[in-house]
C-alpha positions in Angstrom: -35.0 -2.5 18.5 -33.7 -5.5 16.6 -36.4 -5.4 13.9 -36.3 -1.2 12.8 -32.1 -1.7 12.9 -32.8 -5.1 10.6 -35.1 -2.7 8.4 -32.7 -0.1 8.3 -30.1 -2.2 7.4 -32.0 -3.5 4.5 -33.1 -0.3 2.8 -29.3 1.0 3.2 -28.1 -2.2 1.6 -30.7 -1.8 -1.2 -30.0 1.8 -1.9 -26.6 0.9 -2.8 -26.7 -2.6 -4.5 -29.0 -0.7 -6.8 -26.4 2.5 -7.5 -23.6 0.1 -8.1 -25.3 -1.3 -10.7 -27.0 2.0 -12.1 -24.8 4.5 -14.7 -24.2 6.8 -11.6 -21.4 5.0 -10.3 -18.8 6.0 -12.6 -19.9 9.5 -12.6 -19.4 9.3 -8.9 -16.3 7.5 -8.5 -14.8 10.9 -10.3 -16.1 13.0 -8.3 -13.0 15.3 -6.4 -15.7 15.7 -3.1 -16.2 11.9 -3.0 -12.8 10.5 -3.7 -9.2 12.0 -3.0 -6.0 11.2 -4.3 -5.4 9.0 -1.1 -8.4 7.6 -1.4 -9.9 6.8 -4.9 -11.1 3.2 -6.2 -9.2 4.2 -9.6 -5.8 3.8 -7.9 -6.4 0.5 -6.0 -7.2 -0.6 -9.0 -3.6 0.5 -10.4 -1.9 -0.7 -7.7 -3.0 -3.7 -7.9 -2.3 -4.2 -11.3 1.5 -3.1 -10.8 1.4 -5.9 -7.8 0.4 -8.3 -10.4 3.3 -7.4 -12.3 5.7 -7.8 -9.8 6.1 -4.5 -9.3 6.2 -2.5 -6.2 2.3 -0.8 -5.8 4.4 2.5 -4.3 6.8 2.9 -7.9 5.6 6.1 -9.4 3.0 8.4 -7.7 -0.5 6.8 -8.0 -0.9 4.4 -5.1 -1.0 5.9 -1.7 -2.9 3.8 0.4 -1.6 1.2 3.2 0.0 -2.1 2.1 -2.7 -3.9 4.5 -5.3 -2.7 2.1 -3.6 -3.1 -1.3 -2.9 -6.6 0.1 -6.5 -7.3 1.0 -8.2 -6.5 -2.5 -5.2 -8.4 -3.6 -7.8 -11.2 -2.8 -11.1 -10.0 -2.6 -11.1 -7.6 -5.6 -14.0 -9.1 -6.9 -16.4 -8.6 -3.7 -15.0 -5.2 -3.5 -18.5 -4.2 -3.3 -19.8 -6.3 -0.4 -16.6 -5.0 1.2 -17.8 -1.9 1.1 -21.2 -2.3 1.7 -20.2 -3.9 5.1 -18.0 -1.6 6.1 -21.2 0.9 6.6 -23.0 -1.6 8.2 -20.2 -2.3 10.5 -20.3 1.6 11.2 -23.9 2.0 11.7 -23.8 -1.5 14.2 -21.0 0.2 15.5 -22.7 3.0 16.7 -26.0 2.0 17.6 -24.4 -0.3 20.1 -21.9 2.2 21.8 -24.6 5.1 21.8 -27.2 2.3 23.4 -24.4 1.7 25.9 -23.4 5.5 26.6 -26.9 6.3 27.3 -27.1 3.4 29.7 -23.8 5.5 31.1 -25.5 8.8 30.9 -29.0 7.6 32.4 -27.4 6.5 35.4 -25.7 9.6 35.5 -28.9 11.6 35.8 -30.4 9.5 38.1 -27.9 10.1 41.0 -27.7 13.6 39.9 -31.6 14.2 40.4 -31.6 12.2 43.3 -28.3 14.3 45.1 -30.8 17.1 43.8 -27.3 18.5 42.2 -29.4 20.3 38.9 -30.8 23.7 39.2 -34.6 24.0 39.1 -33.9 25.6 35.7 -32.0 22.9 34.3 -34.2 20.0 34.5 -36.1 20.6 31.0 -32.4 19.4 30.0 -33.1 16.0 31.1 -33.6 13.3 29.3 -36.4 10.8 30.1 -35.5 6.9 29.0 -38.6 7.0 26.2 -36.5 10.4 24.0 -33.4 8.5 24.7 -34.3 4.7 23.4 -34.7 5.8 19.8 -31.3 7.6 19.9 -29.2 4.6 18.8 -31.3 4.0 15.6 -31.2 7.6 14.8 -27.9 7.7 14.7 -27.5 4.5 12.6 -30.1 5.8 10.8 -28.2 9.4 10.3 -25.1 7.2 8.8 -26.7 4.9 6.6 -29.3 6.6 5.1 -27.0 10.5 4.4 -26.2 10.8 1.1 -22.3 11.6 1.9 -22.0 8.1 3.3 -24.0 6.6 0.3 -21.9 8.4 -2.2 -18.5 7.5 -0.5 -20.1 3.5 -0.4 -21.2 3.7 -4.4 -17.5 5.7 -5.2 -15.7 2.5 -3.4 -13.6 5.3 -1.6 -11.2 3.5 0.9 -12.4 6.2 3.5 -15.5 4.0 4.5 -12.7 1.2 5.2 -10.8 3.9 8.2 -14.2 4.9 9.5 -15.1 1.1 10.3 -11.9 0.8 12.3 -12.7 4.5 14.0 -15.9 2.9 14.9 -15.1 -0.4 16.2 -12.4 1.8 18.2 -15.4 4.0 19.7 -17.5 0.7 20.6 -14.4 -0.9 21.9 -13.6 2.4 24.1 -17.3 2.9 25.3 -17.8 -1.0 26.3 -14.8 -0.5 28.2 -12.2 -2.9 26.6 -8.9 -1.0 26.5 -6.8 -3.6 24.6 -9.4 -3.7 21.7 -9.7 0.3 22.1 -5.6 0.0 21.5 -5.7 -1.8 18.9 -8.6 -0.5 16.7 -6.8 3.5 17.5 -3.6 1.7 16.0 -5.5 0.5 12.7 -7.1 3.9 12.2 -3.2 5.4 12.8 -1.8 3.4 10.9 -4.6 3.7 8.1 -4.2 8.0 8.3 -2.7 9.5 11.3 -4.7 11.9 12.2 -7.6 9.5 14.6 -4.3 10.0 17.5 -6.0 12.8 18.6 -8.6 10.2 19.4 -6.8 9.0 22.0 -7.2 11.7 24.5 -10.7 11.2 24.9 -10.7 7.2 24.6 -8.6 7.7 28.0 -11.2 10.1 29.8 -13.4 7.9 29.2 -11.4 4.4 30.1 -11.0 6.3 33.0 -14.1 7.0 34.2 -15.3 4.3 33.6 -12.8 2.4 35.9 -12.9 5.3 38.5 -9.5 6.5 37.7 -9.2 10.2 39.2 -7.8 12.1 35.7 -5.6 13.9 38.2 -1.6 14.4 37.3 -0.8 14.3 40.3 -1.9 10.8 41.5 0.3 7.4 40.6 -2.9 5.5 39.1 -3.4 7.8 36.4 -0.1 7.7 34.9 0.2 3.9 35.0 -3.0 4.1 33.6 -1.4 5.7 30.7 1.8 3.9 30.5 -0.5 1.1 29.9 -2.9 2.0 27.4 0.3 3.6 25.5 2.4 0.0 25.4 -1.2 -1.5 24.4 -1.6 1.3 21.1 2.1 1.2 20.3 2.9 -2.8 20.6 -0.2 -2.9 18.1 0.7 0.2 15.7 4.4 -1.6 15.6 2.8 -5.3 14.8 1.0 -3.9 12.3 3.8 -1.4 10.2 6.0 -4.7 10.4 3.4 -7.0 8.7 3.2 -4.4 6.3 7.1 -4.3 5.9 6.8 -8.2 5.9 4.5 -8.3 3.2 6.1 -5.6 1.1 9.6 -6.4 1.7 10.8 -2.8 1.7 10.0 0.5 3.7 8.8 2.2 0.3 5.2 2.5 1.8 6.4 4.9 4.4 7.1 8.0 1.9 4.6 7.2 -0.4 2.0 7.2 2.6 3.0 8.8 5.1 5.0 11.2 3.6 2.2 11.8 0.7 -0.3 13.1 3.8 1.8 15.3 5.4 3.9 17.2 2.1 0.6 17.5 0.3 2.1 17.1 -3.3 -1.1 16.5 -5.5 -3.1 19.4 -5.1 -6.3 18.1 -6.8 -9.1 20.3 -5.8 -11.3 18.7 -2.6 -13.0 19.7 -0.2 -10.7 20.5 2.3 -8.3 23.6 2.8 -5.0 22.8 1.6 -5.2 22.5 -2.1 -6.8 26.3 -2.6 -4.0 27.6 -0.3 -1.0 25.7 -1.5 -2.3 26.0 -5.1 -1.4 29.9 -4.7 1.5 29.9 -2.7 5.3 31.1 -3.6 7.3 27.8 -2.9 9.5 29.6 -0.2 7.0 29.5 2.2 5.4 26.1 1.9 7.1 24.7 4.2 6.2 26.7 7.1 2.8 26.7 6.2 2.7 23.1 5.7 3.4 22.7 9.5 1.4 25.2 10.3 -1.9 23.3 8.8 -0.6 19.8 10.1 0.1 21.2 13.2 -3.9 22.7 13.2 -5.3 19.0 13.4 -3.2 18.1 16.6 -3.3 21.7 18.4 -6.8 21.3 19.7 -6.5 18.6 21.5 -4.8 19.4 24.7 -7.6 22.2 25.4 -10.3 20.3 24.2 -9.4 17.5 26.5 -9.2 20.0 29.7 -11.9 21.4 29.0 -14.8 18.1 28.2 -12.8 16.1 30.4 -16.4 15.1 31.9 -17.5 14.5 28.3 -15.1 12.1 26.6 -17.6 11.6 23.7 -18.6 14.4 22.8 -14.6 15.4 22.9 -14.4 12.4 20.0 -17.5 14.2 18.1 -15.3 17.6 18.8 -11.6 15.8 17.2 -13.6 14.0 14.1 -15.2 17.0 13.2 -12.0 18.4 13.3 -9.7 16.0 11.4 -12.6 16.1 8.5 -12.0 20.2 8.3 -8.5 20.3 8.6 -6.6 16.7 7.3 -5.1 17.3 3.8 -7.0 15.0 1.9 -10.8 15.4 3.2 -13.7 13.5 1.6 -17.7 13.6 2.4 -17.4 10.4 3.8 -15.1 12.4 6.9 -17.9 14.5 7.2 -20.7 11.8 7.3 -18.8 9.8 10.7 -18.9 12.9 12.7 -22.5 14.1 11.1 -23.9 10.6 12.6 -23.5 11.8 16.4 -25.7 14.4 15.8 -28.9 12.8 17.2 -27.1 12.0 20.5 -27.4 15.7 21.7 -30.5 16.4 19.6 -32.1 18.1 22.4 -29.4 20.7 22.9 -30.6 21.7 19.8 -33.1 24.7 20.6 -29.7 26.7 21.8 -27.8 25.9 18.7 -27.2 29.4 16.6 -26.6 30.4 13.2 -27.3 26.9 11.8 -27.5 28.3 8.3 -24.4 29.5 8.3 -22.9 26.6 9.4 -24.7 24.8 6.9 -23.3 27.5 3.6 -20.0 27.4 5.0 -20.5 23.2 4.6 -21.5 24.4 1.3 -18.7 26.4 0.6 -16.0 23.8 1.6 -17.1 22.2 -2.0 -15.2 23.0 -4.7 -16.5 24.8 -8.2 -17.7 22.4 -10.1 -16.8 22.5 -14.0 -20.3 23.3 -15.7 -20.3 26.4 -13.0 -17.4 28.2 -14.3 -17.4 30.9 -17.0 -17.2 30.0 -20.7 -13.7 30.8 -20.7 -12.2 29.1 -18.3 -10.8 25.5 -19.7 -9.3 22.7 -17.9 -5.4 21.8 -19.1 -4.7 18.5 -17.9 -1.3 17.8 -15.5 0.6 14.6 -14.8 -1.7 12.0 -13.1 -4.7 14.0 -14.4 -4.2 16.9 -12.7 -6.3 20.1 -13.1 -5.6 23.3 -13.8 -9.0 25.4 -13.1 -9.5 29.2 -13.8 -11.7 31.3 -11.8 -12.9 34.9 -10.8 -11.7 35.7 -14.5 -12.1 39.0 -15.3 -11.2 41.3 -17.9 -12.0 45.6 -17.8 -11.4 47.9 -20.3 -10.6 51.5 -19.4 -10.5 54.7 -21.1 -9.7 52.5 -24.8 -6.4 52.3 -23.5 -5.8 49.8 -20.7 -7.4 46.1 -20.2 -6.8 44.5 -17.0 -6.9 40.9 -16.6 -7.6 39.5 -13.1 -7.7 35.7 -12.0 -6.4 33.1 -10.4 -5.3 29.1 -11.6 -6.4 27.2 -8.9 -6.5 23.0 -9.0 -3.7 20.0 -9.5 -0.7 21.8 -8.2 -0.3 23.0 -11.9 -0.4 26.8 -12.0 -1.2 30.1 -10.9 -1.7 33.4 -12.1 -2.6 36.9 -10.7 -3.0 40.6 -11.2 -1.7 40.2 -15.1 -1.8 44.1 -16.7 -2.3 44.4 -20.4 -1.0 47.9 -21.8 -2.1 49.6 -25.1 0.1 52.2 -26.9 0.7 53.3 -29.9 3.1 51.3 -32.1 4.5 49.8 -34.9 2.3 47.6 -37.2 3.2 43.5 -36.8 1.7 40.9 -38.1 -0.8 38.8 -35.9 2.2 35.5 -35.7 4.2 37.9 -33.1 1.2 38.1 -30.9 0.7 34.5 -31.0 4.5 33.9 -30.3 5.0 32.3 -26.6 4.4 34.4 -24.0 5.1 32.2 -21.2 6.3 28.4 -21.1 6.2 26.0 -18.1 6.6 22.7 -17.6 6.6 21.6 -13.7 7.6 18.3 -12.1 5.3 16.8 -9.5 7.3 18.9 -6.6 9.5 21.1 -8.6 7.2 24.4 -8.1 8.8 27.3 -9.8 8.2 31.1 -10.1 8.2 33.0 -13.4 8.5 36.5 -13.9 7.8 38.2 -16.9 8.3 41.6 -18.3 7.2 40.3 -21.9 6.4 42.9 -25.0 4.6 41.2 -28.2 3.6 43.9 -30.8 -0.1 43.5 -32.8 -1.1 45.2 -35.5 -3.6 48.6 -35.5 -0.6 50.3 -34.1 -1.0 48.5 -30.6 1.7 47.3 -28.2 0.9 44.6 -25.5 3.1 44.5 -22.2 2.4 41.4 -20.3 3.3 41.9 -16.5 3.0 39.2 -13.9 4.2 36.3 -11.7 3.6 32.9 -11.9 3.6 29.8 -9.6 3.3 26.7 -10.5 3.7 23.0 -9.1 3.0 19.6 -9.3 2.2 18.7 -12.9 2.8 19.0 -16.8 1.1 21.6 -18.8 2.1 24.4 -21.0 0.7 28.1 -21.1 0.9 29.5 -24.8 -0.3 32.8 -25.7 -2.9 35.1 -24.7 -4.7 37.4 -27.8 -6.4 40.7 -28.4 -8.8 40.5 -31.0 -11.6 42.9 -31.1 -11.0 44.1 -27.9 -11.6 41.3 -26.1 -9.6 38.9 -24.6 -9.3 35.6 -24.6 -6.7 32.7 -23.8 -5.8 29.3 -24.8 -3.9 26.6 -23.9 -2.6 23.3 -24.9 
């Protein structure tokens, strides 16, 4: 298998040595599905230029990524392409040689089974013969390298391929059966984003089987068992925060890291679910609903483990698919680690149901694009670049009297807007400059949300008066709402 995983390797390598250097790669750096806030090339780059300076990377709020990393490119800024180029190959080596190993495990497995005759007559189309399961390590190196999620993550130089290498080496680690290396790679990937400590469940299911440790509460092994595995991922994750503090010479990465995951200020559309709720949420309840979402990546775990305790990695399949749905800052390269263990239970796949709509709700997790939105919905740019996006705009005119205008602001933390009522009446003639007048002016910082709400009359000639009723909510990010005008009976906005 040396020669096809050599070939492979080759092609992948190509494919993106020849997008770095084609026109694409910009467009794709920029792209909100690709790269998040946490981790886009563009603010390495910035970071790196206020390190340069002699200023701290974390001053302001544009560089969120680890000091390990920042420190790193520090050096090797100018390979930053090979870096990333071998990071995949680290993942796709990675996995071919802990799937080639756990079917080694799972083989052996059957073979006592069918031997103790312990599977139903039924069952046995379910088993797998050693010719299906030699080609599953290069299928699933294969499904990494060559998906287009991982290849745009690779070409956007998104720091995300960078935590899946660790996540990877801390899955060939755990299935080879090394628990300090295990440790220590589930410390990197901690410290990187926290969310991989749900990993550690199932890297102890399996430790333990493998070492014929009954997973039993009761018994004295297990829980030494733990104790140890716990000082070996804890001695590292503490090494490694104080080389960062070491290096930095200040705790400043903490808030802007740390604290930037979990409070979820920049609320640049992705494809994840926090920016489209927060975006149109009164600021009285984010808080509760900002634990409620962290606590969603975590929750899962302790029933997840009871229940595939016999299947510790398919449990890690299970908790990556599940941090890539429900971290705050999502990217496709999430979605391409867990999408590469696909093959390994390829021939469950005749009882899988409703594929297609797992496949449109993938879909749907992207967000609208620009060109898709109607003509008169405009972007208004927000500190740090931040979007403010309208959609499901619609205006209805009734009975020559009313026009309602329904819509929402979604994108950048900026601003919101909903179920806005335009009146028409009879009235006094005004010149066209009172209808232009400011209806509504809002300036936000980057966590000072605010609600707005307006009762506002402007007067328009034709003998027309306009009431403007609605709320707004707005966080994270500059921009300014103007006016809205009525001419010829139909509605537009604009903004500046």
């Amino acid at each position: 298998m040396a020669a096809p995983l050599t070939l492979l390797l080759i092609v992948a390598v190509t494919i993106r040595a020849a997008l770095f250097r084609s026109t694409l790669a910009h467009w794709i750096a920029e792209r909100v599905e690709v790269a998040s806030p946490l981790t886009a090339w563009k603010r390495v780059v910035e970071g790196l230029a206020l390190l340069d300076l002699g200023v701290s990377p974390y001053e302001g709020d544009v560089f969120h990524e680890t000091p390990l990393i920042i420190y790193y490119f520090h050096f090797l800024v100018d390979y930053a392409e090979v870096t990333f180029i071998l990071a995949d190959i680290i993942v796709a080596v990675s996995f071919y040689h802990a799937v080639k190993d756990y079917n080694k495990q799972v083989f052996r497995k059957q073979k006592f089974a069918l031997q103790a005759e312990r599977y139903p007559a039924d069952c046995h189309e379910l088993v797998r013969s050693p010719k299906e399961m030699h080609y599953i390590p290069l299928k699933v190196a294969m499904f990494y390298l060559l998906n287009p999620l991982s290849v745009l993550s690779c070409v956007a130089k998104s720091t995300c391929g960078l935590n899946n290498a660790v996540i990877s080496l801390f899955i060939l680690a755990t299935v080879k059966g090394n628990t300090l290396l295990s440790a220590v790679f589930l410390a990197l990937a901690t410290y990187q984003s926290f969310y991989p400590l749900t990993l550690c469940a199932a890297a102890l299911l399996y430790l333990m089987q493998l070492q014929f440790i009954p997973v039993n509460a009761c018994r004295l092994s297990f829980w030494w068992f733990v104790a140890q595995y716990a000082f070996m991922y804890l001695g590292s994750l503490l090494v490694t925060v104080g080389l960062s503090f070491f290096l930095l010479g200040s705790w400043d990465f903490v808030p802007s890291v740390y604290g930037f995951i979990l409070t979820v200020p920049d609320l640049t559309p992705n494809i994840g679910l926090f920016w489209y709720f927060f975006a149109e949420m009164f600021e009285h309840f984010r808080l509760f609903f900002l634990c409620v979402f962290q606590i969603n990546v975590f929750i899962y775990t302790t029933p997840l483990a009871i229940k595939l305790k016999e299947h510790p990695v398919f449990l890690i399949f299970m908790q990556l698919a599940i941090i890539s749905i429900f971290k705050s800052y999502p990217t496709v390269g999430d979605v391409a680690l867990y999408m590469a263990f696909l093959p390994i239970w390829s021939h469950l796949a005749r009882y899988a149901a409703g594929v297609g709509l797992l496949l449109c709700l993938l879909e749907a997790r992207a967000p609208p694009g620009p060109r898709t939105l109607p003509k008169e919905a405009r972007r208004v740019g927000g500190r740090s670049g931040a979007q403010m996006i309208p959609s499901n705009f619609k205006a209805q005119r009734r009975n020559d009297q009313r026009i309602f205008l329904q819509g929402s602001w979604n994108g950048g933390g900026s601003f919101w807007c909903s179920n806005d009522l335009f009146k028409l009446k009879s009235a006094e003639q005004e010149r066209p400059a009172d209808l232009l007048a400011r209806l509504l002016e809002w300036g936000g910082g980057r966590s000072g949300a605010q609600m707005i709400s307006s009762n506002l009359k402007a007067r328009s000639r034709n003998d027309q008066l306009i009431f403007l009723q609605g709320s707004w909510n707005g966080g994270g990010g500059g921009g300014v709402l103007n006016y809205f005008l009525l001419i010829e009976d139909k509605l537009t906005n604009d903004f500046c």
